[in-house]
C-alpha positions in Angstrom: -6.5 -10.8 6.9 -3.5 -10.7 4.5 -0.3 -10.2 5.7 1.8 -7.4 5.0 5.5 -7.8 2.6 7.8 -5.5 2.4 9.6 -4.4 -0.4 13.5 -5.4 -0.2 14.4 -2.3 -1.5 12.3 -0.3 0.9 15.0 -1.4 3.6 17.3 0.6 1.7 15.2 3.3 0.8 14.4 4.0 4.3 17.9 4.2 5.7 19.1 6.5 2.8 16.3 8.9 3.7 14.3 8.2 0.7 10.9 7.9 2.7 9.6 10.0 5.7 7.0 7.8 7.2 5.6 10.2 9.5 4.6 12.9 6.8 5.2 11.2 3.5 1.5 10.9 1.5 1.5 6.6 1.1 -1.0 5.7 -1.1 -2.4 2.1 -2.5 -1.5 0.9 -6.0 -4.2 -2.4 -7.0 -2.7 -5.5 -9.3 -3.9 -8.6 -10.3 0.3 -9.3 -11.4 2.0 -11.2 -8.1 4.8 -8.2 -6.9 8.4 -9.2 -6.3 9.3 -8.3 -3.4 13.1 -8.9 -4.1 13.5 -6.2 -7.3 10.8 -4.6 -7.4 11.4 -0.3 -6.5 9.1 1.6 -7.6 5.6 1.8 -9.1 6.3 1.6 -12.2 7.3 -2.0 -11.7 3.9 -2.9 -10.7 1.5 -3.6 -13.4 -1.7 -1.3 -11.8 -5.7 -1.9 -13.2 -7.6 1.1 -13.7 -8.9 3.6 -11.4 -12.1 5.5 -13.4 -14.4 4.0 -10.9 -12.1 4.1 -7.5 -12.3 6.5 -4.9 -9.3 7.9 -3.4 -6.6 5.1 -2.7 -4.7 7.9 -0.4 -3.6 6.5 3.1 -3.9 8.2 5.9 -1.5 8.0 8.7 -2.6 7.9 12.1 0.3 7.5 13.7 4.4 7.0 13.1 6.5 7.0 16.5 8.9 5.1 18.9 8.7 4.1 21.9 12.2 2.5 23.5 13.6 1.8 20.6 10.7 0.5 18.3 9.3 2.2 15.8 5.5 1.4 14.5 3.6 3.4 11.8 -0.1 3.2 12.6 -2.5 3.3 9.2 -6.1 4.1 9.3 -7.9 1.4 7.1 -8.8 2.4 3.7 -12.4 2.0 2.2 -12.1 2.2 -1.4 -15.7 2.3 -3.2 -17.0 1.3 -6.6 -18.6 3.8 -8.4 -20.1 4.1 -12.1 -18.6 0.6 -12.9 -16.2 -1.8 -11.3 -12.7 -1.9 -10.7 -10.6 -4.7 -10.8 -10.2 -7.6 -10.3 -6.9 -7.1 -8.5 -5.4 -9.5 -5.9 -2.7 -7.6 -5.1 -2.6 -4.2 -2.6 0.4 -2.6 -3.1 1.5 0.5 -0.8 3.5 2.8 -2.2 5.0 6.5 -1.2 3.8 9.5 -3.7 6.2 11.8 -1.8 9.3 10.2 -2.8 10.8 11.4 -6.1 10.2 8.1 -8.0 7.0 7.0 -6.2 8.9 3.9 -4.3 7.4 0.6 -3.0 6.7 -0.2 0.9 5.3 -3.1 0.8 2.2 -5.4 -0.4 -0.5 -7.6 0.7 -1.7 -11.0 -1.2 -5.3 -11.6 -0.8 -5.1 -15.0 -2.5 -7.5 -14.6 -5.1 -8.8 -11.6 -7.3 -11.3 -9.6 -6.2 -13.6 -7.3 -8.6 -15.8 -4.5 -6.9 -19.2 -4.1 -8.8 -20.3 -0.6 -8.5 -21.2 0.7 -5.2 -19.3 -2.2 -3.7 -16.6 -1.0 -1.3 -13.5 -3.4 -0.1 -12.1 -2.5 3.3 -8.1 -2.3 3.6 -7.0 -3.7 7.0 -3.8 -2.2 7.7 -3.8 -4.3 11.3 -2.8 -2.2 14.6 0.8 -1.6 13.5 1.7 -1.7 9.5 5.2 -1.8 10.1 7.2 -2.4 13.0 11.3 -1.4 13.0 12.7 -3.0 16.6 
């Protein structure tokens, strides 16, 4: 599994109550362009492929709480599906919040090589038992 970066300026984002986790609708952005996770803010910074044969790249949350003073937001993995074509290749997944006014980063995952989905293909998203943790 690839492991999850954050986006520095998510920090910020977060404690200046640019992102809601709990209700905010977080969705995946796919690039074959490495992310910097140091200045890169929103996703417009991110150089995305095309989506004409993608499903949905829309996150569900199944889950955002604390429990004594740590806080874990709980994804349900993502099943995106080829259809009428491929998409890709991409290496990188990118998650990003389409609540926020400028559509800011969270964080990424590096699969280490590109990966192109021939249609009907489908590529699994395994956002681990917690995303992101805040102790």
């Amino acid at each position: 599994m690839a492991s999850f970066v954050k986006f520095h300026t998510f920090v910020e984002r977060l404690a200046e109550k640019v992102h809601n986790l709990g209700s905010d609708q977080l969705v995946v952005a796919l690039t074959n362009t490495a992310p910097t996770a140091a200045t890169d803010v929103d996703v417009g910074d991110i150089t995305e492929i095309t989506y004409t044969n993608c499903s949905s790249r829309n996150i569900t949350t199944s889950s955002s709480s604390q429990s004594s003073g740590t806080y874990a937001l709980v994804l349900t993995d993502l099943v995106l599906t080829a259809s009428g074509g491929t998409v890709g290749p991409f290496r990188y997944v990118v998650i990003y919040n389409d609540t926020a006014t400028n559509d800011e980063l969270v964080g990424y995952y590096d699969y280490g090589s590109s990966i192109t989905l021939n249609d009907t293909e489908t590529f699994t998203i395994d956002f681990g038992a917690n995303t992101l943790t805040i102790a």
